[in-house]
C-alpha positions in Angstrom: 47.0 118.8 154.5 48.4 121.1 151.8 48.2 124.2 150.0 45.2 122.9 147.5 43.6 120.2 149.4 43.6 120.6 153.3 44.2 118.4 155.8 44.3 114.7 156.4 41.7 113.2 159.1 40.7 110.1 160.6 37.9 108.4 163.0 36.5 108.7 166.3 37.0 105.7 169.4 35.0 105.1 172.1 37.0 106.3 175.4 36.9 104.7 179.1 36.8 106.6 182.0 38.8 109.4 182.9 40.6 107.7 186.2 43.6 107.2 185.2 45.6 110.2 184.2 45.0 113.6 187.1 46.1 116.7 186.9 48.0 118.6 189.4 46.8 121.7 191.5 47.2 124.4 189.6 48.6 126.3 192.8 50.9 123.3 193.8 54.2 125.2 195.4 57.7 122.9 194.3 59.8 121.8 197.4 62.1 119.2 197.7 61.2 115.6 198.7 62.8 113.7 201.8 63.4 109.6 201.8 60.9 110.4 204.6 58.1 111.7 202.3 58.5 109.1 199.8 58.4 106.1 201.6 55.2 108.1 203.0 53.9 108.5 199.5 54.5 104.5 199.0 52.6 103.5 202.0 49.8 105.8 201.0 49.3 104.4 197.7 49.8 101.4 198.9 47.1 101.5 201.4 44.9 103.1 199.3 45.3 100.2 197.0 44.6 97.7 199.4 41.4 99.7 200.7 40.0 100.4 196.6 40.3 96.7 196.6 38.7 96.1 200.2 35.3 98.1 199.0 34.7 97.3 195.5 35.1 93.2 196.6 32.2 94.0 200.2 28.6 93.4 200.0 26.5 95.6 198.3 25.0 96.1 201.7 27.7 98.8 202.9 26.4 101.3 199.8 22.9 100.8 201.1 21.2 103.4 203.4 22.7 106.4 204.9 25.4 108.6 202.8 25.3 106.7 199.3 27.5 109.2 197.5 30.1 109.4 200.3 31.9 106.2 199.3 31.8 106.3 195.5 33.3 110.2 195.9 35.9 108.7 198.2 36.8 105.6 195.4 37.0 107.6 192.6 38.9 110.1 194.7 41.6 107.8 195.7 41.6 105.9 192.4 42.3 109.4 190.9 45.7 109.8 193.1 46.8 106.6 192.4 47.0 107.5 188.6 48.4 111.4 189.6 51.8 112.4 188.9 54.0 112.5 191.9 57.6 114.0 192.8 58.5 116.9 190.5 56.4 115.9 187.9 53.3 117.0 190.2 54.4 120.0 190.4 54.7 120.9 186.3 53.0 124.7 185.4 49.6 123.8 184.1 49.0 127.0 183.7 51.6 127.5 181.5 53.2 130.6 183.3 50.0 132.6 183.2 48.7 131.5 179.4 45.9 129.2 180.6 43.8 130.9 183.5 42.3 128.3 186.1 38.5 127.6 186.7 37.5 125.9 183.9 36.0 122.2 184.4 38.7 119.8 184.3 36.2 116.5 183.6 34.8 118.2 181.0 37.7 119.1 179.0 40.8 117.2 180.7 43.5 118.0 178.2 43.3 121.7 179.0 45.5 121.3 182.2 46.6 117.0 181.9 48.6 118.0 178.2 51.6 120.0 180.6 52.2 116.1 181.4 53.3 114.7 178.6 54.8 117.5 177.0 58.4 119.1 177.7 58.6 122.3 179.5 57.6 125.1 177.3 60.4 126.6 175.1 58.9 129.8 174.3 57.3 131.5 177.4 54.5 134.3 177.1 55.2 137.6 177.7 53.1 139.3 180.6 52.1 141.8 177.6 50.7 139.1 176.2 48.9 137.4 179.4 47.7 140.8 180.0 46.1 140.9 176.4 44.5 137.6 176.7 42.8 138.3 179.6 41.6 141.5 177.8 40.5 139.5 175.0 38.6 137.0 177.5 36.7 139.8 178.8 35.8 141.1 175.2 34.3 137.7 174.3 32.4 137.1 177.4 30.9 140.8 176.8 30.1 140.9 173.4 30.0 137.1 172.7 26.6 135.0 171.6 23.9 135.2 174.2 24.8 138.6 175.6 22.5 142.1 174.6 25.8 143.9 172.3 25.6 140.2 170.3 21.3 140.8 169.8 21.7 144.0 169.5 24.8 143.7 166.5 22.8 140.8 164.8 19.7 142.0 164.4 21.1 145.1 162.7 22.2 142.1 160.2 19.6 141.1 159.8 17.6 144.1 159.1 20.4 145.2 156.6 20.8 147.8 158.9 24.8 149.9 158.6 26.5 149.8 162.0 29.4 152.4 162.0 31.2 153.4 165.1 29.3 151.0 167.4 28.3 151.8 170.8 28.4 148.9 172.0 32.5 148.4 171.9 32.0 145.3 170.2 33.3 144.8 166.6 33.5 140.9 165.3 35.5 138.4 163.2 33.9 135.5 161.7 36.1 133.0 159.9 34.7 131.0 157.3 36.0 127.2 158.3 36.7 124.9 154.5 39.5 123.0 153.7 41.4 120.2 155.4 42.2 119.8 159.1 45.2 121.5 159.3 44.5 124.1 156.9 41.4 125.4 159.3 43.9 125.1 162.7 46.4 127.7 160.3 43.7 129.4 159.7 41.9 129.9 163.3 45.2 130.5 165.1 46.0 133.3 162.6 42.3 134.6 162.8 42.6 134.8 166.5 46.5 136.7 166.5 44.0 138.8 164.3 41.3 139.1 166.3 44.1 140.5 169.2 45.2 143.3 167.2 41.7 144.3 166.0 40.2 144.2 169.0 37.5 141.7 167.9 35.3 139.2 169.1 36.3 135.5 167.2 33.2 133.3 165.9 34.6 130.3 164.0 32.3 128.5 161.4 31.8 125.7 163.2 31.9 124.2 159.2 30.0 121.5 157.9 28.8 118.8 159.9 29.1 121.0 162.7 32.7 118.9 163.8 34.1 122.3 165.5 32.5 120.8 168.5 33.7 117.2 168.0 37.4 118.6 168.2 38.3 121.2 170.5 37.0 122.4 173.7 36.1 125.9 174.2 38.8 128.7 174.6 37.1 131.1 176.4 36.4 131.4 179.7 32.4 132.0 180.7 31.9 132.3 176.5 32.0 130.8 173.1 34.2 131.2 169.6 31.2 128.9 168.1 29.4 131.2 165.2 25.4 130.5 166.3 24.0 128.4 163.6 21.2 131.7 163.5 23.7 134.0 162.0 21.9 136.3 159.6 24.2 136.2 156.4 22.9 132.8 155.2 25.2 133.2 152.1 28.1 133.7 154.1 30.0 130.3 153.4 29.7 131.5 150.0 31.4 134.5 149.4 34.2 135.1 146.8 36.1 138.0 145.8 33.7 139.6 143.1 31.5 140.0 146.5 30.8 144.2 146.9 31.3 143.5 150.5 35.1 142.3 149.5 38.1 144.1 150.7 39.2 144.9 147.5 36.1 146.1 146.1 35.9 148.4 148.9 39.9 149.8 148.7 39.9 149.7 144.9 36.0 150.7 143.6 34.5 152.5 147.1 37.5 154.6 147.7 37.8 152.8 151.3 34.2 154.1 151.7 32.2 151.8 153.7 28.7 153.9 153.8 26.3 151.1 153.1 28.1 148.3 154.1 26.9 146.0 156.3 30.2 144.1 157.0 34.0 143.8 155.1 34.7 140.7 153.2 38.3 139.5 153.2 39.0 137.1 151.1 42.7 135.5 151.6 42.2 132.1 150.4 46.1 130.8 148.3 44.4 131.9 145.3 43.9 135.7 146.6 44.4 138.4 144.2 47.2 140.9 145.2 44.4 143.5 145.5 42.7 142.0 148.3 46.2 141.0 150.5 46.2 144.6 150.9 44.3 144.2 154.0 48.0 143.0 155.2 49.0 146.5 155.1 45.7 148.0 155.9 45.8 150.3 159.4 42.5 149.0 160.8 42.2 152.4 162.7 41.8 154.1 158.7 38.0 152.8 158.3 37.9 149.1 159.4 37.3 149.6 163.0 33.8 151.9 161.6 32.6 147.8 160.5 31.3 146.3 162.9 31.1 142.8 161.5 34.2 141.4 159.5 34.0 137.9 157.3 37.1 136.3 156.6 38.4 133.4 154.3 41.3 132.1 154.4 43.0 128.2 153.9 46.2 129.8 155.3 48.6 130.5 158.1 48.3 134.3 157.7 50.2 135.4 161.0 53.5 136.5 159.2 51.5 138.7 157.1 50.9 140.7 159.6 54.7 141.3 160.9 54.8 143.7 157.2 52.9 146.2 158.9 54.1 148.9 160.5 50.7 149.7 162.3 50.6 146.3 164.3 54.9 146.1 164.4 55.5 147.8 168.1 52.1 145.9 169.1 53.3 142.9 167.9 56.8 143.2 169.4 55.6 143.8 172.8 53.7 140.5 172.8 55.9 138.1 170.8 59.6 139.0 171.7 60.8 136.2 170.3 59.4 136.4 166.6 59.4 132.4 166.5 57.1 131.3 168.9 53.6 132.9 167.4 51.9 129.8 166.3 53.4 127.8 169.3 52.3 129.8 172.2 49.2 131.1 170.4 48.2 127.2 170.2 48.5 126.1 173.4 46.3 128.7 174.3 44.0 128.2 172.1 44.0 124.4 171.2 42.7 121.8 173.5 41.4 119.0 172.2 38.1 116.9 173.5 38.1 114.2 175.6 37.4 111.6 172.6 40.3 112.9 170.8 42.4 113.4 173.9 41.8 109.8 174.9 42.9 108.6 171.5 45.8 110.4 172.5 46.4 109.3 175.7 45.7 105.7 174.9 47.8 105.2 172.1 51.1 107.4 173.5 51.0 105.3 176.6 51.0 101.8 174.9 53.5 102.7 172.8 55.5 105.5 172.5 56.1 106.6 176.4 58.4 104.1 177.6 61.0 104.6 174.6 64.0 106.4 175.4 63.7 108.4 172.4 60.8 109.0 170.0 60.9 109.8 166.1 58.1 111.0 164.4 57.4 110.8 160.2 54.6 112.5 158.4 53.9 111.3 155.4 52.3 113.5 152.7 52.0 112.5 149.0 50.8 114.4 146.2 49.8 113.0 143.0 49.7 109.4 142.1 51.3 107.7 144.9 51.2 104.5 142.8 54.0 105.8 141.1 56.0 108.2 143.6 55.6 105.7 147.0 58.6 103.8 146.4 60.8 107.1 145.9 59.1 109.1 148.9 60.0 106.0 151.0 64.0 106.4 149.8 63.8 110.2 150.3 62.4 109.5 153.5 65.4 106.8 154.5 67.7 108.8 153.1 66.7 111.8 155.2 66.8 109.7 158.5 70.0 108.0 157.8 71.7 111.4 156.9 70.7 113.0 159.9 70.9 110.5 162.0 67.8 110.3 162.8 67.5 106.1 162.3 70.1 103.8 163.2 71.5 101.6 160.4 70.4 98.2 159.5 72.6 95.0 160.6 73.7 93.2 157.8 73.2 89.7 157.9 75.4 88.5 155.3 72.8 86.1 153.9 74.5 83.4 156.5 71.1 83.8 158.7 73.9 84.0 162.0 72.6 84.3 166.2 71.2 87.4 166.5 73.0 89.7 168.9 72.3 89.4 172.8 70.2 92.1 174.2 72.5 95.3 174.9 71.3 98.5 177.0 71.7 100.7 173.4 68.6 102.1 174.3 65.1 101.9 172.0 63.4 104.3 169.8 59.6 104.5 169.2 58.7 105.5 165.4 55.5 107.2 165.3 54.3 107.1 161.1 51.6 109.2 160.2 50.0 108.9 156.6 47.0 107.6 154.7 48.3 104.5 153.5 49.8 102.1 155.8 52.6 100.9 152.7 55.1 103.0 154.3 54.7 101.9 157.7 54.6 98.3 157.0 58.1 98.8 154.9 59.8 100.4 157.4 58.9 98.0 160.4 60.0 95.2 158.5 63.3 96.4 157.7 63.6 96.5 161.4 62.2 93.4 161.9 64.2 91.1 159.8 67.8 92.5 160.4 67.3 95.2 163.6 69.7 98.3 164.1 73.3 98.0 163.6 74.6 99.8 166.6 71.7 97.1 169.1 69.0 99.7 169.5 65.7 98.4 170.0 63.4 100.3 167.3 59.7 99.6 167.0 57.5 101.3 164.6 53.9 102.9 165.2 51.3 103.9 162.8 47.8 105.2 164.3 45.8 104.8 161.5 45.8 103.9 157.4 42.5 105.9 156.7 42.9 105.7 152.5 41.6 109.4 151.3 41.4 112.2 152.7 37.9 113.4 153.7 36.9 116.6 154.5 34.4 118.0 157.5 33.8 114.0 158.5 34.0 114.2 162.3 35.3 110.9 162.9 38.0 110.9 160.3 38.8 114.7 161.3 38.9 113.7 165.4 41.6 111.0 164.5 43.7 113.2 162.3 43.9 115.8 165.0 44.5 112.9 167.5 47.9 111.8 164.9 48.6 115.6 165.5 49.0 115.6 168.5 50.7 112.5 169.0 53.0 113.6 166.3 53.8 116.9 168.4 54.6 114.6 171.4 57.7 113.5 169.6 61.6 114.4 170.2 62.3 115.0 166.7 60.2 115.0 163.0 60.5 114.7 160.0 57.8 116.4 158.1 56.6 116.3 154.2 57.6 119.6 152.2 54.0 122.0 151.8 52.3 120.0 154.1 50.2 121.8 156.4 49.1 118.5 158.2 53.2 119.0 159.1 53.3 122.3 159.8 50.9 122.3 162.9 52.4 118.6 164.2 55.6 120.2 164.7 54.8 123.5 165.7 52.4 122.7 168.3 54.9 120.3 169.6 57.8 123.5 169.5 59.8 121.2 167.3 61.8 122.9 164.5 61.6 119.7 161.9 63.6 118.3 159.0 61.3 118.6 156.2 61.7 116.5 153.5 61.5 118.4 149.6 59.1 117.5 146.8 59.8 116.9 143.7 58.0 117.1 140.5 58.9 113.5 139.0 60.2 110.4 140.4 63.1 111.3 141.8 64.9 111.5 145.7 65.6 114.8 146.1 69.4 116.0 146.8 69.5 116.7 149.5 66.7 114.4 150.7 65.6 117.1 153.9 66.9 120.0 155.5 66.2 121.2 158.9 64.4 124.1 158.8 65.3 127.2 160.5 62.7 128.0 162.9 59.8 125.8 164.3 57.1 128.5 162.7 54.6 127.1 159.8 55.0 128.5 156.7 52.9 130.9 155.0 52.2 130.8 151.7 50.1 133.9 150.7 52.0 137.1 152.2 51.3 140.6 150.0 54.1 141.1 147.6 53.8 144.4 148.5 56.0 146.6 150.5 53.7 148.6 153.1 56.4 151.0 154.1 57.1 152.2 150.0 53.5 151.7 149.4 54.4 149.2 146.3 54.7 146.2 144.8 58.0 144.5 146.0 60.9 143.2 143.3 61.5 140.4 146.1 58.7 138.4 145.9 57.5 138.3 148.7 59.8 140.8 150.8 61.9 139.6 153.9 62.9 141.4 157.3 65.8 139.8 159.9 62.7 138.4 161.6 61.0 136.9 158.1 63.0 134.2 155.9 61.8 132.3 153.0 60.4 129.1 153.3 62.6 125.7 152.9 59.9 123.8 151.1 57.8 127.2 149.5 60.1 129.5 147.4 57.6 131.8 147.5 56.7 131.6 151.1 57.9 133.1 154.2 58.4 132.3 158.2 58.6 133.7 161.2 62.2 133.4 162.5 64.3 134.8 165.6 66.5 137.1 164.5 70.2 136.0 164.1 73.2 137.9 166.8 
């Protein structure tokens, strides 16, 4: 996961049943609970206990005849509450104050409304501008999306090379082309679909190669799909480049903006974008855009701040992000709800060993170049982050004289969750742990998923476990994330976590400081217009900044999202 190669993935597990972990009503009203109503609860479960037990040890005989489904509803029922959150807990927002809508099938995709669980309350709320333009959007897609007559109808005007301008259908579309890593496609698709919002168009992601779209994510939509139809008439589409006459800067600088002809708009905003075609930053889709009714997009990038340069989409913008920081956050809980498969590996591996520590530290690891020769200096930038910021307690010295180990104190414990593709690091840092333990009597054990070797790109297994370290990683209390990794960016901005992030260097060398924190949980992005659409030209500062747009810690020629400062 970075700006040339993408994303870092891993492999798929098989996942028991779905018993133990339920979600909570969605309409569940908070009151407070009596010693009365708990001991109440006890009993309950404890009864219920005792009867699950009863059944499954009778006869075969008592399942025979009559009702047969009646009991095995009733077991999986009551096993069900035995594994549901109770007291305050049960009564968490799933719903996410009006982000998520209810009705979907929760056993079909159970992180959707169980995630709310293991997650802190949300620190960025939606606005009800933005609700309210969700549930627009929902009813865009289930109107014009795949399988209804405006979808036929827009298609087949595809494929006939037919020129759609001004539809009368209502229904314009965004397809984005999916390449690249892991996290370079989720920057992508959750800056696609803030796109797709101020365009008013439908989303179709490329479902890629391998078809894995499926493998990872449930559907967003209510009632419709954001899968592109493997029948989509541009065959060629995956292969489009800039020199394309369909591309956006063909059109601006060659057509005059004229899309007679046309039977869609390339954009093309891959890192290597020329300046011409990042125009479409500071293009008003109401000049000729909207007349296209289908729109192709490339990009490898978090393109949302882009956007914020344009005064067309400012006020829009404003009215549903009024805290400038929480785009990719809120936008991805919406959006971003992983399978079952992936959501078991997640389950699975944060309840055996992360949930029970009183604190929990995450480190993604990304190395570029040879890491034969820059592992031992990441691993003391890394170590020299933590210990600066506190982060990991200090290691006891032993004095050599191999002295009692200290009795067990109540200092608390830490769970280290290690995410990279060589398990080196991992194995180093556990044993430093192991052999002397922390100086101040804190009990710190380290964690590392998986060790997958290489990177591999569009493998469904390898991609299911990387998301699966993603969202582990986002579970965390604090991270420390590699500089230009974009595997990083989405761990700690799904999670709402503003990381320190540690900086690369171009030789051998710990970098001084090692890490800063960073000054706003946002990802950055790497390909803004150095342009200025207000004065209509190229900008001096490369690329421009507002109160509301800094420059990247990591990416001197990057920018993020930030709150404004008081």
């Amino acid at each position: 996961m970075d700006i040339t190669t993408g994303s870092r993935e891993e492999a798929r597990e098989e996942e028991p049943g779905w018993l133990g972990i339920e979600e909570a009503s969605p309409f569940t009203v908070k009151s407070k609970a009596t010693k009365v109503t708990a001991d109440a609860k006890r009993w309950s479960s404890l009864v219920n206990a005792t009867l699950v037990v009863l059944i499954m040890t009778m006869p075969p005989l008592i399942f025979i005849g009559g009702r047969l489904g009646a009991p095995t509803v009733w077991i999986k029922s009551t096993v069900a509450n035995l594994g549901a959150p109770d007291g305050e807990e049960s009564n968490k927002d799933v719903l996410l104050g009006g982000l998520l809508v209810p009705g979907f099938d929760k056993q079909s995709c159970a992180s959707r409304y169980q995630s709310v669980y293991y997650r802190k309350n949300m620190t960025r709320l939606p606005s009800p501008y933005l609700i309210k333009r969700l549930r627009e959007h929902e009813a865009l897609q289930r109107r014009c999306g795949p399988g209804t007559k405006p979808y036929i109808r827009a298609t087949e005007r595809l494929r006939s090379e037919q020129q759609v301008l001004d539809s009368n259908d209502g229904c314009n579309y965004l397809v984005l082309i999916s390449y690249r890593g892991l996290g370079n496609r989720i920057l992508a698709t959750n800056s696609a679909f803030l796109y797709a919002l101020l365009t008013n168009r439908v989303l179709l992601v490329d479902p890629g190669h391998g078809n894995t779209l499926p493998d990872l994510f449930c559907e967003p939509f209510p009632g419709s799909t954001w899968v592109l139809p493997p029948d989509f008439p541009v065959t060629n589409f995956r292969d489009l480049d800039e020199a394309a006459p369909e591309s956006y800067a063909n059109v601006v600088v060659n057509r005059s903006r004229s899309v007679t002809g046309l039977r869609f708009v390339y954009a093309h905003l891959d890192h290597d974008a020329s300046q011409a075609n990042r125009l479409v930053y500071c293009d008003d889709h109401r000049e000729f855009l909207h007349r296209v009714q289908w729109m192709i997009l490339r990009t490898d990038q978090y393109m949302s701040p882009g956007f914020f340069f344009n005064p067309a989409y400012e006020s829009e913008l404003q009215r549903m992000f009024p805290r400038t920081d929480s785009v990719f956050y809120i936008i991805s809980r919406y959006l971003m709800h992983p399978t079952n498969e992936v959501w078991g590996m997640v389950t699975r591996f944060y309840n055996s060993y992360l949930r029970d520590a009183d604190e929990r530290l995450g480190i993604q690891i990304r190395v570029f170049g040879d890491e034969n020769k820059s592992a031992q200096h990441v691993l003391d930038q890394i170590l020299a982050c933590t210990s600066r910021e506190h982060l990991l307690p200090a290691v006891a010295s032993t004095g050599g004289g191999g002295g009692a180990p200290p009795l067990m104190t109540s200092s608390g414990s830490k769970a280290v969750l290690i995410t990279c593709l060589s398990s080196w690091y991992h194995d180093n840092i556990r044993e430093m742990y192991w052999k002397s333990g922390a100086e101040n009597g804190e009990v710190v054990s380290v964690h590392q998923p998986s060790h997958e070797g290489r990177q591999h790109w569009f493998h469904g297994e390898h991609d299911m476990k990387a998301l699966a370290e993603i969202f582990l990683l986002s579970l965390t209390d604090k991270i420390v994330t590699s500089g230009q990794s974009t595997f990083g960016y989405v761990s700690h901005a799904l999670g709402g976590l503003t990381p320190y992030i540690t900086y690369r260097t171009m030789d051998e060398t710990v970098a001084d400081p090692p890490c800063a924190r960073t000054v706003s949980m946002e990802p950055c992005a790497f390909t803004v217009p150095h342009f200025d659409c207000v004065k209509k030209d190229y900008t001096v500062d490369i690329p421009p900044r507002t109160a509301t747009i800094r420059t990247c810690e990591d990416v001197f020629w990057g920018v993020k999202l930030t709150e404004a400062e008081a």
